[in-house]
N, C-alpha and C positions, 0 to 999 in steps of 0.2 A: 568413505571418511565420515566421523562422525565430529559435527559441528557443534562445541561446548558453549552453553551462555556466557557469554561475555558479561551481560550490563542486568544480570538478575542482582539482585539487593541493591541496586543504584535505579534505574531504570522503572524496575518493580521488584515486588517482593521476591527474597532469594529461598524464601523454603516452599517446598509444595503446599500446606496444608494453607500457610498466610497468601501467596500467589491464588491459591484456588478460592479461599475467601475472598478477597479482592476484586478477582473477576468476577465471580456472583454478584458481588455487589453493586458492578459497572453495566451489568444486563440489564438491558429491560426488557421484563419477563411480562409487560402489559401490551408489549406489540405484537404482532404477527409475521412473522418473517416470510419476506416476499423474492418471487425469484430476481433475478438480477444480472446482468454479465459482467457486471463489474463494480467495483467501489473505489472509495477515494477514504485514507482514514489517516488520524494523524498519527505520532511518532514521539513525542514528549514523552516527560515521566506520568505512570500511569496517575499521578495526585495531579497532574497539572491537563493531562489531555485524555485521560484516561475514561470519562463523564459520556466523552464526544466520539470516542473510538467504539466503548460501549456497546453506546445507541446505535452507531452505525450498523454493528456487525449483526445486532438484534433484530436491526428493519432486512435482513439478506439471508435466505435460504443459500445455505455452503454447501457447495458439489463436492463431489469427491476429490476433485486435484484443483491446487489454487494455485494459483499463474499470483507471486510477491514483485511488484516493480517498487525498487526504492535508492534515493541517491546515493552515493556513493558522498560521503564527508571525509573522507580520508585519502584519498589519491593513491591509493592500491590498486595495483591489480589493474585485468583490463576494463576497455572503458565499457563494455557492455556486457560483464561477466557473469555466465551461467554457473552456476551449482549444481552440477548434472549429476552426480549420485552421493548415496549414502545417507545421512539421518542428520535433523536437526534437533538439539536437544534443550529444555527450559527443565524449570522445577516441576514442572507438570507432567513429564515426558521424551520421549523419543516418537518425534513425526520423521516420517521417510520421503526423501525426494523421490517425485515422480518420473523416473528416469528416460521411460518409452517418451515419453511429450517432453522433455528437456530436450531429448534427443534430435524430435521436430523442429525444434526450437532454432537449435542450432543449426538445424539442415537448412531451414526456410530463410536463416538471420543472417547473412555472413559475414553481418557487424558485432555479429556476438562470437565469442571462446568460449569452452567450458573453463572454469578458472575460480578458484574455490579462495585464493589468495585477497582478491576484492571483498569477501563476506568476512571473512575470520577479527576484523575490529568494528564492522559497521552495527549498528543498532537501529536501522532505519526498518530492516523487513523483521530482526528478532523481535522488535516489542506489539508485533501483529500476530507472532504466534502464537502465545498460549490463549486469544480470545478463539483462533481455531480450532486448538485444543479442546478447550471447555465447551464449544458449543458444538463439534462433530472430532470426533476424539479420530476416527480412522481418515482423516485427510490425508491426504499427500500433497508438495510440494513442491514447485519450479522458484526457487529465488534467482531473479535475476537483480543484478545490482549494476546504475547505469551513472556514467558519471559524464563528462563534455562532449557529448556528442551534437554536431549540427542538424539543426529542423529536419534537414531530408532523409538523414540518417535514422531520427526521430518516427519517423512519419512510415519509412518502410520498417522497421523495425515492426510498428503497430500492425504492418498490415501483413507481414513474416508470421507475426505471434496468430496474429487471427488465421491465414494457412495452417499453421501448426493446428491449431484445436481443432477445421474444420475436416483435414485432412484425417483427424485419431478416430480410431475404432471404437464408438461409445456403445458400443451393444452391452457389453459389462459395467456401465454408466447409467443412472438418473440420470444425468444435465451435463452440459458442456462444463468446464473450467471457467474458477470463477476469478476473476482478473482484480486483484487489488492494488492499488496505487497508493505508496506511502509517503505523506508529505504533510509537512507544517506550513503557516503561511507567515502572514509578516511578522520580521522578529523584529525587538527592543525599539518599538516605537511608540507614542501616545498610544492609548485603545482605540481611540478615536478616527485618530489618523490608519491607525493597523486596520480597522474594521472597512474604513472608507476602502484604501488600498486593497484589500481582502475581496469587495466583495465588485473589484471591478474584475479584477481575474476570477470569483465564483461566477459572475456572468458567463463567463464563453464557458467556463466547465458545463453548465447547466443548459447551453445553448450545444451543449457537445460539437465547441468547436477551437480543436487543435492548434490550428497555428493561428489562431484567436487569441488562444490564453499564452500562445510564445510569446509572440507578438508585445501583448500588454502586461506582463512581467518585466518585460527587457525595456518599454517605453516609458511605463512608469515606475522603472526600477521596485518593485516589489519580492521583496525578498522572502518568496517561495520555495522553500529550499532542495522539494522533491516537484517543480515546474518539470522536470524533463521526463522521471515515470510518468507523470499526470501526463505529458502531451502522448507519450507511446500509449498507454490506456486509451486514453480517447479516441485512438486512431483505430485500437484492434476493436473498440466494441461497435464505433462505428461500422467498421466490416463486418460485423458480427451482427449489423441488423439493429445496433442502439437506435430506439426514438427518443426517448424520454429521461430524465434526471433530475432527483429531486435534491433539497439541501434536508439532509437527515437533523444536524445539528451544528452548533455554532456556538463558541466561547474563544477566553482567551485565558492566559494565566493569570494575572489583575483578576477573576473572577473568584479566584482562589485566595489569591494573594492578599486580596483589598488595595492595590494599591494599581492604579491603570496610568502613569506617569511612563512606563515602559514595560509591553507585555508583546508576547508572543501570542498568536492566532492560530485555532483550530476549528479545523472544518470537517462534515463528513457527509458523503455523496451518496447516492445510490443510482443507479445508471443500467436501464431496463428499457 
């Protein structure tokens, strides 16, 4: 099946030529891209998060298959639903899911379905692809899109996903799969207040610790809205051997906007 942009000319630009200008311009082509097993990137419109999605993807050497964890805002579909074949498409292209390691996926998960009805309105893993696009054009894809599932469900999930990668055949591989988590952080609050809140859950992200960041999302109600890919991420790269994680960048919409009385917060990780 092949999956049509939904929120191209909303989201980000709807033609290839403006899309691909766009994204050039969101690179930073002055860093050096480092390996990684995972990231954390936001999800906004590319004018409002697009600075910080950027940077992120620019500090991360991209493997050949990228493992997309991102919420489900629509209540389609199931709640841990794989996209296990066929191609996803932007103005930039057709990327193909990587269907042998979906298929891990599903083996290892069996909190996940394959289930393609979850992806077809969400915009949470579409506005991460055309930076994979532009910066390694032959990628391939695992979108998994994850919506209420409880911490434990959470936790094996992450450590299903890390079986899946460590069990695949990477002889026809440079690097393992590279795990992104797609998620914005506090919405329509002061800056102030959103950055405070922000960066007490970027503490356990950066402490790479899981049910850290459940935990103080749900305590101090912080409205993270992809919290639930972010705790599965953190679980698989921990089994994956994560030590370390840096905060790549950080803004908020008010940054754009001028106006910080009510903004949404964006964050981007790198996690090696």
């Amino acid at each position: 099946m092949l999956r049509s942009a939904v929120v191209a000319g909303q989201f980000y630009p709807g033609s290839k030529d403006n899309l691909f200008t766009t994204v050039d311009s969101l690179i930073d082509s002055t860093v050096t891209a480092q390996p990684a097993i995972a990231l954390m990137s936001p999800h906004a419109g590319y004018i409002y998060s697009g600075g910080v999605a950027g940077r992120t993807f620019s500090a991360v050497k991209i493997s050949e298959d990228v493992i997309i964890l991102g919420p489900n805002h629509h209540g389609r579909g199931h709640l841990a639903a794989v996209d296990a074949s066929g191609s996803w498409e932007t103005p930039l292209g057709q990327t193909k899911i990587a269907s042998e390691l979906a298929e891990r996926i599903l083996a290892e998960c069996p909190m996940t379905a394959a289930d393609s009805v979850a992806h077809l309105p969400e915009h949470s893993l579409e506005v991460q692809l055309p930076f994979l696009q532009f910066l390694a054009p032959q990628t391939s894809i695992v979108p998994i899109c994850i919506s209420h599932l409880p911490l434990k469900a959470l936790l094996q999930l992450g450590d299903g996903i890390a079986r899946a990668i460590l069990s695949s055949d990477n002889r026809s591989h440079n690097s393992k799969p590279l795990i992104v988590a797609s998620t914005d952080m506090t919405h329509y609050e002061a800056g102030e207040i959103a950055r405070e809140k922000d960066f007490l859950a970027l503490e356990r992200v950066l402490e790479l610790d899981p049910k850290g960041l459940y935990d103080v999302v749900q305590e101090q109600r912080i409205s993270m809205c992809g919290v639930l890919p972010t705790v599965v991420m953190l679980q698989a790269a921990l089994a994956l051997g994560a030590q370390n994680a840096e905060l790549v960048a950080y803004s908020n919409s008010g940054d754009v906007t001028g106006d910080q009385s009510e903004v949404v917060g964006y964050a981007g990780v790198r996690i090696f």
